[in-house]
N, C-alpha and C positions, 0 to 999 in steps of 0.2 A: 592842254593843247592836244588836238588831237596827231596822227602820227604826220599827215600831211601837212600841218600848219608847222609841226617841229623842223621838216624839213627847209619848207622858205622863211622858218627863223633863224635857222641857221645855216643858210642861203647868207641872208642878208646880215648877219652877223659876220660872215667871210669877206664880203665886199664891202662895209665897213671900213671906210680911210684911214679910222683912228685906234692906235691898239689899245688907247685906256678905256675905250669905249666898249673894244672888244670884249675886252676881260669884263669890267661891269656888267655887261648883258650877260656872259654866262655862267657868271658865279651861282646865280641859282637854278639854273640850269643844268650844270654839271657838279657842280656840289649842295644846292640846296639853302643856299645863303638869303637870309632877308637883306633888305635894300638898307636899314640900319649897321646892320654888320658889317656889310659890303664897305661902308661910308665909313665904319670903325676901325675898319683893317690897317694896322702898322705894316711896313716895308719888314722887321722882325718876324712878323706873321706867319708870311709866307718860306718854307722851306723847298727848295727844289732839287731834285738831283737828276742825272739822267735819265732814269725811268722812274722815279718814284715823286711823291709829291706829298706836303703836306700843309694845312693851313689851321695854324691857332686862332678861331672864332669866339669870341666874346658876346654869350647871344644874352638874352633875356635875363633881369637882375646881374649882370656883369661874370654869371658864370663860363668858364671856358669849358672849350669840346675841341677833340682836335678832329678834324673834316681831311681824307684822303682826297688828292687831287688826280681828276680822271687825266689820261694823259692829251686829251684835246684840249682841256683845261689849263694843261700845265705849260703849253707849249705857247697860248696868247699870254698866260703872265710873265712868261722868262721874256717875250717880246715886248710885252709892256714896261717891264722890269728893267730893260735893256735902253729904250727911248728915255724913261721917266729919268734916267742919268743926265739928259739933255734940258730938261723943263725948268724954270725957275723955284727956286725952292728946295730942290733937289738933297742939296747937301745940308739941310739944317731942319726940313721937315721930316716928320717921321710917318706920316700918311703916307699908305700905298698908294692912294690917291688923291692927284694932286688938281685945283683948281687953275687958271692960266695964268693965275697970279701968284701960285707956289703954295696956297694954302690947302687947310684940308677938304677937297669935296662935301659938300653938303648932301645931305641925303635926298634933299628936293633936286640936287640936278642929275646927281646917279637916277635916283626915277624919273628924269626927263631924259635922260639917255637912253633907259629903256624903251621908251615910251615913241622917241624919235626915231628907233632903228624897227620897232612893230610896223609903223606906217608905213616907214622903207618898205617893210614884206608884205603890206597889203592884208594885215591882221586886223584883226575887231580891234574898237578902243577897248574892251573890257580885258585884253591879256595885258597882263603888269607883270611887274619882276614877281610878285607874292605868285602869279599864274605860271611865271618858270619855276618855282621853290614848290608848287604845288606841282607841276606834271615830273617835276626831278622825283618826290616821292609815291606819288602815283605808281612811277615805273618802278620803282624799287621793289615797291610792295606785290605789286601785281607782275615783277620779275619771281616774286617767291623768298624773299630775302629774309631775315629772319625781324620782326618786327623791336625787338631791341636793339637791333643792330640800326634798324632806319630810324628809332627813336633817339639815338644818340646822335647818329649821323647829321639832324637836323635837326636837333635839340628840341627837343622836347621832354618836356620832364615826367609827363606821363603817358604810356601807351594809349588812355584812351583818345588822347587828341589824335591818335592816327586813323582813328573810324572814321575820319569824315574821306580821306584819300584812299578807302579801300572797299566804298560802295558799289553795290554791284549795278553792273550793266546788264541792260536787258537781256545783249548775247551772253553773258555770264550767269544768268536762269534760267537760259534753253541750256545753257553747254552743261549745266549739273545734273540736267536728266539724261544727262549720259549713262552714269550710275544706276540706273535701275535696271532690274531683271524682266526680260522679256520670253516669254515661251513662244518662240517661232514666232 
């Protein structure tokens, strides 16, 4: 996404009636999470404290990564965390996320949640949760960060998979001829 689309997603992420909604749209977003994952996540998972945050992900082959929670992040799960006490199921399920029937969310409606709160913001059909877990490490990368550290972060097993989120942009092949030396 580009930075203004970021903005009325999460826009529309804010006014969003439902907080399990909330959190599902930005988990890849602010932490980089696929929409499997998301739908994996135990209530054990999530660790929260007043300013710190952390989420045990279970990505690809059922390896774990532990994923630090940005604190915008942190704040719609302690709210969703806090409701999901009230929902059916509650006390006997162990999904963070629960279906209106107490069960575990299915990964087809977490992607239709996504998918419901884009149209809210007036987005293309093509941005999906994989399009927030892609601009989460876009920005990481293209913040400077260190590329093992985004590799872990978002599980990936190996760096090269991070060449496709660190292609350059055309202002990114004017801005390198910064670098050269010029005589007056």
């Amino acid at each position: 996404m580009d930075a203004r689309a970021e903005i009325r997603w999460l826009r529309a992420v804010e006014a969003w009636p439902h907080a399990r909604d909330r959190a599902i749209a930005l988990l890849p977003f602010y932490a980089g999470l696929r929409i499997g994952e998301i739908a994996a996540l135990d209530v054990d998972d999530v660790r929260l404290s007043a300013r710190k945050g952390n989420l045990r992900v279970f990505g690809k082959g059922g390896k774990p990564r532990d994923v630090p929670v940005h604190p915008a992040l942190g704040a719609v799960l302690q709210a969703w965390l806090d409701e999901r006490a009230t929902w059916p199921g509650a006390a006997t399920e162990r999904a963070l996320f629960l279906s209106r029937r107490g069960g575990r969310l299915t990964t087809r409606t977490a992607s239709d949640v996504f998918t419901a709160i884009i149209e809210a913001a007036g987005l293309e059909d093509r941005n999906t949760a994989h399009v927030g877990r892609h601009t989460f490490v876009t920005r990481l990368i293209r913040g400077g960060e260190d590329l093992v550290t985004v590799a872990e972060i978002a599980g990936h097993a190996r760096l090269e998979t991070l060449k496709v989120y660190s292609q350059p942009t055309d202002e990114d092949k004017h801005n390198a001829l910064r670098h050269l030396t010029v005589d007056r």
